[in-house]
N, C-alpha and C positions, 0 to 999 in steps of 0.2 A: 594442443587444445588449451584450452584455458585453466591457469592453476587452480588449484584444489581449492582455495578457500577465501585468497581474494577479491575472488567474482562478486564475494558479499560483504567485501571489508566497509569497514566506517561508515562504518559510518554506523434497512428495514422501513361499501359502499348499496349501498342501493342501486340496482339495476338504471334508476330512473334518473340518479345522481351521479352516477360513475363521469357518463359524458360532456355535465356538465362542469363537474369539479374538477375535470383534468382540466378543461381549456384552456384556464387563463392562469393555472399554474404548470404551463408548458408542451402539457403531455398532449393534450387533444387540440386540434382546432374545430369551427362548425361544421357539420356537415358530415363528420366520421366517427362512426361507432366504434363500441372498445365493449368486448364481449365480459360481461358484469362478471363471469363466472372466473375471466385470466385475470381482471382487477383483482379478485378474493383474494389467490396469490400471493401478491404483487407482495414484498419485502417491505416496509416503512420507511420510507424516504429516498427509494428507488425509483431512481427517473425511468419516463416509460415513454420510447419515442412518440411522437405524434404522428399520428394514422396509422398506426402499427398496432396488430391485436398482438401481442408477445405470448407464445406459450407459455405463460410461471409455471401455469400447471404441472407442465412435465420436470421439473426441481423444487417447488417450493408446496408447501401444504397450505390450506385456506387460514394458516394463521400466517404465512409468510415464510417457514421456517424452510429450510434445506434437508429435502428426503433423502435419505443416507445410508438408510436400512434399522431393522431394528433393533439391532445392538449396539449404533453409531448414534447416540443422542449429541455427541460435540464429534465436530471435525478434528481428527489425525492427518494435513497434510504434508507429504514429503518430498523434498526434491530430490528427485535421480538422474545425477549426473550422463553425461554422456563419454564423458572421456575413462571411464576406469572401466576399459575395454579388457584387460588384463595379456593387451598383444605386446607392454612394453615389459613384461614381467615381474608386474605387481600385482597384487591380488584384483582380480574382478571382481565388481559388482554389477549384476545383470540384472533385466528385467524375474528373473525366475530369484532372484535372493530375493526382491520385496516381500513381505510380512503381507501381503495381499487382504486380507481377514481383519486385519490390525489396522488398516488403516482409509482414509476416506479419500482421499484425491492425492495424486501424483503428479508433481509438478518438471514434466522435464527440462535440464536445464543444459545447454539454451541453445534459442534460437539467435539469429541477429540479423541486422538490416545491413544490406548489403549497399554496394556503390550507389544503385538506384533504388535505393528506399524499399526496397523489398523484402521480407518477412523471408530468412533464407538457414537453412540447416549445412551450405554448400555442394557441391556439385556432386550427382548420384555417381556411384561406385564401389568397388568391393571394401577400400578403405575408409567409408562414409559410414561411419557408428552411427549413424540414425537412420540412414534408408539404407544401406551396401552392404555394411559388414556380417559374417557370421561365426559361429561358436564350435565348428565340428564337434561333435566327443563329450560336448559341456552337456550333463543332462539336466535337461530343463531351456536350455537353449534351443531346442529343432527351432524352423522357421514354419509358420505357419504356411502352406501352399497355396493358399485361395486369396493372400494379399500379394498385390503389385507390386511390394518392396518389400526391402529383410532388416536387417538392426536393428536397434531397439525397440523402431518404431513398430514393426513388426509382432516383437517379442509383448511389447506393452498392449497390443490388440487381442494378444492372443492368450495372454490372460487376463483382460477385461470380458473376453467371452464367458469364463468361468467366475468373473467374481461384478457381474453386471451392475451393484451400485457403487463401486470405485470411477471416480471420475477424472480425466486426464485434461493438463493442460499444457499451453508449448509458451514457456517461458522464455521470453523475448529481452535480452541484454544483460544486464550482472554486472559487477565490477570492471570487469577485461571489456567487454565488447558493449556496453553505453556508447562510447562514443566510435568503435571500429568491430574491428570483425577480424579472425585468421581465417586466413586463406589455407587451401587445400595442403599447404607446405607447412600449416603451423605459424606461419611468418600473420605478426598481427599489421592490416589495413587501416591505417589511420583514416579513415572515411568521415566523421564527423558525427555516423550514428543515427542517436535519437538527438542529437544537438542539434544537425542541419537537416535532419528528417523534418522536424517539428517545427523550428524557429530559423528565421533566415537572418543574415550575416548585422543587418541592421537591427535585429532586433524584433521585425517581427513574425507574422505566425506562417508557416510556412503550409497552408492549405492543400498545397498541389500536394507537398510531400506527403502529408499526412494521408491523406484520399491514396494514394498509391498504396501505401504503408495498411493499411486498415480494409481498401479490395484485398491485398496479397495474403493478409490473417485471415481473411475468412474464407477463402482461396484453399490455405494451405490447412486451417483444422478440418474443412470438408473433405480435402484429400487425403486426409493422415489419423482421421476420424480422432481428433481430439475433441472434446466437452468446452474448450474456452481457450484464453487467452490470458496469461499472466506477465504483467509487465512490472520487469527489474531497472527501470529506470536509474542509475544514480552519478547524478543527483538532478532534476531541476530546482535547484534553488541559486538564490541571489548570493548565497555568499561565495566569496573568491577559492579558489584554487580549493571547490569539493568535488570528490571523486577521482579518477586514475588521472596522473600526472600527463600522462600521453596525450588527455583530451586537451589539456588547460588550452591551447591556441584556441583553439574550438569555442570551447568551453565559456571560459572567462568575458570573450568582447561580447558573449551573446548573453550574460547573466541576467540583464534587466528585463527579458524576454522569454527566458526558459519557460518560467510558470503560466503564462499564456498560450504558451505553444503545446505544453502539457495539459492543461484544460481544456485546449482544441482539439489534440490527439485522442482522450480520454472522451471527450463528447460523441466524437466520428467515429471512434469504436463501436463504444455505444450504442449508436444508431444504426450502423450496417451491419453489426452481429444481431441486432432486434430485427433489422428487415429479413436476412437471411434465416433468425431462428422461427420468424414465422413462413416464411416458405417451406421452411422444414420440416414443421411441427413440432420442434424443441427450441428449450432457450438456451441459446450460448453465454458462454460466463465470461466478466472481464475482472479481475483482480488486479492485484496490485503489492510489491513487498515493496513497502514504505521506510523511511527511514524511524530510528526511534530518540537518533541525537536532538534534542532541545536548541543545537544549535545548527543542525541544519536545519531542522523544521521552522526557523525563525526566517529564513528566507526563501520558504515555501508559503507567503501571506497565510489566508485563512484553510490550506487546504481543501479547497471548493469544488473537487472532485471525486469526492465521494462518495456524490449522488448516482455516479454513473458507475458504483462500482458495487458486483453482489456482494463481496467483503473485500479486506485490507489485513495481509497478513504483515505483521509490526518486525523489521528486522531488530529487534530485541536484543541486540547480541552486539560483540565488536563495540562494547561500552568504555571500555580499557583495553588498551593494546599496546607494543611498539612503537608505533609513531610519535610518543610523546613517552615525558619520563615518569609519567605515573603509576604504580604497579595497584592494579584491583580487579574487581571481578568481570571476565569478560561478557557476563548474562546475569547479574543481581537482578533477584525480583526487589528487593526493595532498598531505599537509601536510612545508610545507616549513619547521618549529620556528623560524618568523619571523611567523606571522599576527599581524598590529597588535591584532586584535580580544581573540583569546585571551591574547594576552601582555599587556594591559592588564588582563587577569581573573586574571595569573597561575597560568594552567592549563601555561606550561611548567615552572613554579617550584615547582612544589606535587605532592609526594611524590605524595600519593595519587591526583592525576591519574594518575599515571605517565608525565609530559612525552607523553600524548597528544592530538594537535590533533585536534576531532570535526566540523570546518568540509570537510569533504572528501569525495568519492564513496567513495574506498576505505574511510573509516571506518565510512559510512555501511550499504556493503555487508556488511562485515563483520561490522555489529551485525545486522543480521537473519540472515548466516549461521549465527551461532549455534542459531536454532530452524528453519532449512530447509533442505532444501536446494539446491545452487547454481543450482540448475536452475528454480528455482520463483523466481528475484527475476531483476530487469532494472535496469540500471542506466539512469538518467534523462541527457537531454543534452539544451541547450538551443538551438536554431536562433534564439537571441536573444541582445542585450548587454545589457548592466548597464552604468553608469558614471556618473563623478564629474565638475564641473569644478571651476576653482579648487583644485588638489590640489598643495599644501604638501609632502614631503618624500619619501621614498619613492626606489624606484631606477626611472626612467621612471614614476614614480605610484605604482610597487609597493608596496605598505604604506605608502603616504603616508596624510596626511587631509584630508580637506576636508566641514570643521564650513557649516553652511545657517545663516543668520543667523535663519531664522524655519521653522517645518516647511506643507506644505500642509495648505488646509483641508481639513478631513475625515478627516485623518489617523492620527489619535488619537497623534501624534507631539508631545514637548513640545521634543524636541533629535534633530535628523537630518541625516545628510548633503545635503550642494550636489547636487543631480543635474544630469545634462549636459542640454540643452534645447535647444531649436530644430532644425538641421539633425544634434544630435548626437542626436536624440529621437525618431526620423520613428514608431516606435511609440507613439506614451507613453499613458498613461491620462489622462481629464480627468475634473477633479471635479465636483460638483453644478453647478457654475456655467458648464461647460464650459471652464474654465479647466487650460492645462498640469499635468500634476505631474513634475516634474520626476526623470529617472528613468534618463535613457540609454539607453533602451531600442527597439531598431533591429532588423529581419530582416536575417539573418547576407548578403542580396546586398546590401542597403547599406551596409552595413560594408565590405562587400570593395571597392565603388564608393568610399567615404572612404579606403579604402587606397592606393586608386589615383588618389588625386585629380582623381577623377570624379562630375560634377554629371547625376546620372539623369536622362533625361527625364520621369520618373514625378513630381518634386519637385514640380511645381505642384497634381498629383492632391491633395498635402498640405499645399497652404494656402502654397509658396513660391515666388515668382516664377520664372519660364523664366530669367535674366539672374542667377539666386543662384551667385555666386562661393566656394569653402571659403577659409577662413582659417585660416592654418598648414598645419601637414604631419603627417598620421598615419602614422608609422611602426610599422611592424610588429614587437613583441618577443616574446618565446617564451623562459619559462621550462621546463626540461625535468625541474627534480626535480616542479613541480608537475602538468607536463603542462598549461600553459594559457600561449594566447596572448593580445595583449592589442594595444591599441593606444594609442601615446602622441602627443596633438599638446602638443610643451613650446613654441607659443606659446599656446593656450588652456588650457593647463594639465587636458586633457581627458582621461580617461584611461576606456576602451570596453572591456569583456573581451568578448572573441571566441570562436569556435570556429572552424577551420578543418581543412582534410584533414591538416595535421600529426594534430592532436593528439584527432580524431576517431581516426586510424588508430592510435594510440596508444590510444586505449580501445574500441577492438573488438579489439586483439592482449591487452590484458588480460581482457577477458572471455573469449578464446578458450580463454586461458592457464591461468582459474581455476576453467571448468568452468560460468559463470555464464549463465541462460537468454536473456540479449541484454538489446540497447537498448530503448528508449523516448524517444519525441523527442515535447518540446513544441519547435513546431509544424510541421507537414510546411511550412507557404507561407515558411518562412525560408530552409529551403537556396537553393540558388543556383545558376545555370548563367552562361555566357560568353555573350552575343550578341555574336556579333562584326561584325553588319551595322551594329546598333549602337551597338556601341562600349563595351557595357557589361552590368554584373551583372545580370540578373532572377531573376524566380523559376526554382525546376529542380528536380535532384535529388542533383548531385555528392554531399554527403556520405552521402544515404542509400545511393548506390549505393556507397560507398566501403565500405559498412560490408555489406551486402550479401555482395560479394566478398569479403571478409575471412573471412566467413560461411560461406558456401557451400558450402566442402569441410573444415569444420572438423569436428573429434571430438562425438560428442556429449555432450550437458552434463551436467552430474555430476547424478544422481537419486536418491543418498542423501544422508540428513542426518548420519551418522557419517561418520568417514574413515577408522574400524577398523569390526573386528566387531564386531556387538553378538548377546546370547546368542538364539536363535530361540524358545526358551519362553519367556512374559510374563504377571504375574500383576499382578493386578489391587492396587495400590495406589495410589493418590490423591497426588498432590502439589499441591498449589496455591499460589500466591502472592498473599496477600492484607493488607490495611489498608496501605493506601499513603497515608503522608502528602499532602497537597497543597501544589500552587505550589512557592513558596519555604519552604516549609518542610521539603521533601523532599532535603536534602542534608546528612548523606550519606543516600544512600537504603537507608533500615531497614524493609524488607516482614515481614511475616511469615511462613516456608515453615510449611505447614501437611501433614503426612504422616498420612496417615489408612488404616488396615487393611482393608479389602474380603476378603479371605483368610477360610478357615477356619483356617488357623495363625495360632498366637502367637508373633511374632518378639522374640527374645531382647533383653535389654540387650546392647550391642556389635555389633548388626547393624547394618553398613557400607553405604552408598548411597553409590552415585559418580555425579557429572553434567558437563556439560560449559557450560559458556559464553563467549559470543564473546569474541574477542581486543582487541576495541573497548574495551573496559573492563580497566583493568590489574590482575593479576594478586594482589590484595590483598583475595579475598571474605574476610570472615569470618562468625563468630557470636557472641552475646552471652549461649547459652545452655546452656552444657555443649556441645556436641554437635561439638566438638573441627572445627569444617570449616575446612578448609584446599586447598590447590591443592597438588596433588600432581604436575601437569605440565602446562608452558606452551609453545604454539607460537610462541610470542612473545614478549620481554620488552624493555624501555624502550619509551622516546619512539615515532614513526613517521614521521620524517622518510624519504619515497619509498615509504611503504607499511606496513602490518603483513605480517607474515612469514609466518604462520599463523594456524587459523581459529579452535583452543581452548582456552582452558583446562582442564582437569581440576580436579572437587574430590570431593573426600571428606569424608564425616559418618559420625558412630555415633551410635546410640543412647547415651544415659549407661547405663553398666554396669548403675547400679540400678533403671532405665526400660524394663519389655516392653512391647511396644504386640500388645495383645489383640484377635481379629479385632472387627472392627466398631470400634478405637481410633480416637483420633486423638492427636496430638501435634503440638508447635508449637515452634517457635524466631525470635527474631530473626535474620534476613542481612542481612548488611551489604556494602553495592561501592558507589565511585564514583562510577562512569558510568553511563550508563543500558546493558543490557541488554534482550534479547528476552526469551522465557520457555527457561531452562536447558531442556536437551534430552538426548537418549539416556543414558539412566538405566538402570542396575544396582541390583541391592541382591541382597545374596549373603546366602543362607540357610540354614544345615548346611555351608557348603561349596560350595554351589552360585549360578553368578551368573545370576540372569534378568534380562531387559528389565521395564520397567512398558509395561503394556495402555496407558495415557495418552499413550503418543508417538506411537499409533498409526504403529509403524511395516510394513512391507510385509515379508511370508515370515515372520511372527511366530505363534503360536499362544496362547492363553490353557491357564494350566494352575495347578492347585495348587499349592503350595510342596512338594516333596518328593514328589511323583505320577506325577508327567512325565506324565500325564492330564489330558484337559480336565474342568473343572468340572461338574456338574450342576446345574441351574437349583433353586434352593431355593423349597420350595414357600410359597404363603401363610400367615401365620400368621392364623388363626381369630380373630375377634373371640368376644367377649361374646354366646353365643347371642340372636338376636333385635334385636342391638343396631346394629347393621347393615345396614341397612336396602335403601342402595341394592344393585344389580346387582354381582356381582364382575367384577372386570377381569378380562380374557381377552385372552391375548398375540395372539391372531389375529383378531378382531373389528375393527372400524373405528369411529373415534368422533369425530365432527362437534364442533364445539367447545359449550361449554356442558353439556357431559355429567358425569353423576355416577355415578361407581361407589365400590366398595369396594375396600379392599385391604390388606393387613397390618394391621388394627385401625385402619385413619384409612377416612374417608371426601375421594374425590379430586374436584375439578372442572378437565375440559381445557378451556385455554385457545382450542383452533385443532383442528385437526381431526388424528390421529392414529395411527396403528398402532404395536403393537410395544414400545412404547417404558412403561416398567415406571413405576409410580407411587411416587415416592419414591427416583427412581432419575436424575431428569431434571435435579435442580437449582434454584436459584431461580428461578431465568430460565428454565426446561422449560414443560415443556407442561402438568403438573400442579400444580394448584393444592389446598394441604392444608388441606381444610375441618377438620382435628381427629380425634381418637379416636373411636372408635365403640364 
């Protein structure tokens, strides 16, 4: 099955206003109600398909938030493997070891897509750990008898009976299986994944696939009674050779088209979990574990999906590793303006960095606060090490280096860090060859057993003798600007980053602090407990429970994406961010904002748009096109040595004096910023005097309205073709329409992709559901 830890390497209305203010910012079209009471619901800046009444009700409360129970005010989510079956004679970890009490959703990991795009756990059987396999003898393993399958899938249902507000989901690709899949021998299927699922070979969006891909998930959570759907994507982004070396063929010639095919896939989810979860009468969840590196996210453009997601847990983790010769902490919450990495990149040196380090949980969180809010992301934490040996300079290893005289095979590595190996490795991945790769990489009780200069009885389980002695002494240090412990033995020059109840209770008092929807821990079988029978660390729950409690009677999490008001009438204008260089050539990063009139007003030259973006990127947007944008107020300014301060920037644009944008306009400018950002958020644009919201941020208590009306819009009727010239059927807002269909509409003749209601032709986008066969 897939190794232990690679899978994750590197890398949030009026009844009378509901119907009108979805319209024309996407969600509704005319003619289709949306029951005012599932709006209340609705998260802030959660897209809500169109003609789709979504049950929120049945997860979210009428302020938006996520019902959880009432001891779970922040989410605890865990991923539980599939492979620590315990049939190879290592320690199990089962559905019956989860902390059940402890925690709020369980993410099994994973599913994968198979040769035909299909959402797949492999073929049922006795040795199929997800449907097939069972436990004799194990107590707490029976199988449940009234389900049609057994393993875990099984086991995970059958104590969801007892513990009804834990919610599951079936995590789809990882490290290993993004781009393939192993087959029932183990042997991994170079299949192409989510790479050829999503994006085809030219670059673009691969619609058929995705449509197979997103029937088959909702397909497979109604058979296997999962809650959602969480997608481990990694990577779509433009930069070169990110993610398993296996994929790069794949991978690499399709980069200028990943992140379109990923917003296509993310959308289509979207939609047919929202049709299905209202036939159901629940809402199905779609997540996502994001990257947290700075420079993959730099060729993920503005992150623009989002919208379609209930939250975004942040892979937070695998910040420092092997792969390179940097030694530091594999999960720092915060930058301590000495990373060896960055500061060899001179990102503290370089003005328009703004001396910010983006190697860090806090930076990481705070670039996605910018487009959500706090309530809707999770901060990632690692129940594993990372580490170096052989580590040269440094304080206890701290920002030392230690250069690998050759990289492993397979690696796609030409110059990498020494990893720690043998007893400093008890995780590690092994290559084609079943050979080491050297990696440091340990569950947080044997680390704590290395702490304490303790030889587990489990060590032989992993290939080393009952009689293995440690060499040297792991001392335990703990930096506290970064919030990360670590472990140094200075005679092997070994240097192990940790997690422990320090500095876990340290990042659940930040999350409490800053209003953020909780953790995310890869993997539950890492924590750790005392046996003191004997003598030593096993598996358990300590840190989960630490964070639990910390939980438990806290405030609940912040479920707007401003941290002011924003105006409650919202008219439909367009912003979009779009032609994003790729790779390396993307710096500095020059998008294009494109602002386009939907309006029947003509907005003046000098009409003012103000937006906000995250603090993660320094305080230096500009433009390159008349349109005078500048940052007019920052929560934050320098470096981020122990944190950013605050979550936004403010900016300001005008129209150029001599520039109206007439309805149905559009207009464009270059923007210019540093760092990578999300997609800018809660947007104004003041018109006569007056400031509205845009319909596009979909936000919650908003209504759609005219410019100067303070009334909702009327739905504009079709425009008449060419007598006779138009042949097919006209669309009809309330009809239903199976894919492949053809009608008429506004003088084009339309064909739907997928099956449809509601949803306006030539209203839906390139990536919609209408496809424009031309004029009529």
């Amino acid at each position: 099955m897939q190794s232990p830890t690679r899978t994750r390497a590197g890398a949030s209305l009026l009844a009378a206003g509901a119907a009108a203010a979805a319209l024309l910012a996407g969600m509704l079209s005319p003619g289709v109600s949306h029951a005012a009471s599932q709006e209340n619901c609705r998260p802030d800046g959660l897209y809500a398909t169109p003609g789709v009444d979504v049950p929120y009700c049945s997860v979210y409360d009428t302020e938006g938030r996520e019902k959880m129970g009432a001891d779970h005010q922040r989410r605890v989510i865990g991923y539980f493997t599939g492979w620590r079956t315990g049939k190879n004679g290592q320690p199990a970890y089962l559905a019956s070891d989860i902390p059940w009490d402890k925690v709020t959703h369980i993410n099994y990991a994973f599913g994968h897509i198979d040769s035909s795009h299909k959402l797949s756990v492999g073929a049922d059987g006795e040795k199929n750990a997800a449907t097939g396999m069972t436990w004799p003898g194990v107590t707490g393993a029976e199988m449940d008898p009234a389900l049609p399958y057994k393993g875990h899938f099984n086991l995970l249902n059958k104590f969801k009976k007892q513990h009804p507000d834990v919610k599951t989901l079936i995590s789809v690709g990882g490290w290993a299986e993004t781009g393939g899949y192993f087959d029932d021998n183990g042997v991994r299927v170079n299949s192409g994944g989510f790479y050829s699922m999503a994006t085809n070979a030219d670059g673009s969006v691969n619609q058929a696939g995705i449509n197979t891909f997103a029937d088959s998930a909702v397909a497979f959570i109604k058979k296997y009674g999962f809650n959602g759907v969480d997608i481990d994507y990694e990577y779509p982004t433009s930069m070169k050779d990110a993610g398993h070396p296996a994929d790069f063929p794949v991978s690499n010639a399709r980069r200028g088209g990943l992140n379109k095919g990923y917003a296509a896939l993310m959308k289509t989810l979207r939609e047919k979990l929202d049709r299905a979860g209202a036939a159901d009468g629940k809402h199905y969840m779609l997540t996502v574990a994001a990257p947290s590196s700075g420079y993959l996210l730099r060729g993920m453009e503005t992150f623009q999906v989002q919208k379609y997601l209930d939250y975004v847990n942040i892979m937070s983790y695998d910040l420092h590793g092997a792969w390179n010769e940097y030694v530091g902490p594999n999960a720092s919450l915060f930058d301590d303006g000495k990373d060896a990495e960055l500061a060899s990149a001179n990102v503290y040196g370089s003005a328009q960095y703004g001396g910010i380090g983006y190697l860090n949980t806090d930076w990481a969180y705070h670039y996605f606060r910018g487009s959500m809010p706090a309530g809707r992301i999770n901060i990632g934490l690692p129940y594993y090490t990372r580490g170096h040996k052989n580590v040269q300079g440094g304080t206890d290893g701290l920002w030392g280096k230690a250069a690998a005289a050759s990289c492993p095979a397979g690696s796609g590595l030409t110059k990498c860090g020494d990893g720690a190996v043998g007893i400093d490795n008890l995780w590690h991945d092994k290559d084609d060859n079943g050979k080491e790769s050297p990696a440091g990489s340990n569950p947080m009780w044997h680390a704590k057993n290395l702490e304490k200069g303790i030889v587990g009885d489990y060590v032989t389980q992993y290939g080393f003798p009952a009689d293995t002695r440690l060499t040297g002494t792991y001392v335990r240090k703990y930096d506290s600007t970064l919030v990360a412990p670590w472990l140094w033995n200075s005679e092997k020059k070994v240097f192990l980053s940790t997690e422990d109840e320090q500095s876990v209770a340290a990042k659940a008092d930040y999350v409490v602090d800053r209003g953020i929807g909780g953790t995310m821990v890869w993997e539950l079988a890492g924590d750790y407990d005392w046996n003191a029978a004997k003598g030593q660390y096993e598996i358990g729950d300590t840190l989960t429970t630490s964070m639990y409690e910390k939980f438990k009677s806290a405030a609940p999490y912040g479920a707007k994406k401003s941290n002011s008001p924003l105006p409650t009438d919202a008219v439909d204008i367009a912003v979009d961010f779009t032609e994003f260089k790729l790779g390396d050539s993307n710096y500095p990063i020059t998008p294009k904002l494109k602002i386009t009139n939907n309006t029947s007003a003509t907005l003046p030259g000098g009409t003012e748009f103000q937006f906000d973006y995250a603090t993660a990127a320094p305080a230096n947007a500009s433009d390159q096109s008349g349109f005078g944008t500048k940052v007019i107020k920052s929560d934050h300014t320098g470096g981020n040595t122990g944190g950013l301060k605050g979550d936004f920037h403010r900016v300001s644009l005008k129209l150029p004096a001599w520039q109206s944008l007439a309805p149905g306009g559009t207009v464009e400018l270059s923007f210019n910023y540093y760092l990578p950002v999300s997609t800018p958020s809660n947007w104004t644009v003041n018109i006569a005097g007056t400031a509205y919201a845009l319909a596009g941020d979909l936000g919650r208590g908003t209504k759609l309205v005219e410019p100067g009306s303070g009334s909702s819009p009327s739905p504009s009727p079709s425009e008449p073709g060419t007598p006779g010239a138009c042949t097919a059927p006209a669309w009809n807002a309330t009809s239903e329409y199976g894919g492949g269909v053809t009608v008429s509409h506004a003088s084009h003749q339309w064909k739907s992709k997928w099956w449809t209601k509601g949803e306006e032709p030539g209203r839906t986008g390139e990536w919609g559901v209408w496809q424009d066969l031309g004029a009529c």
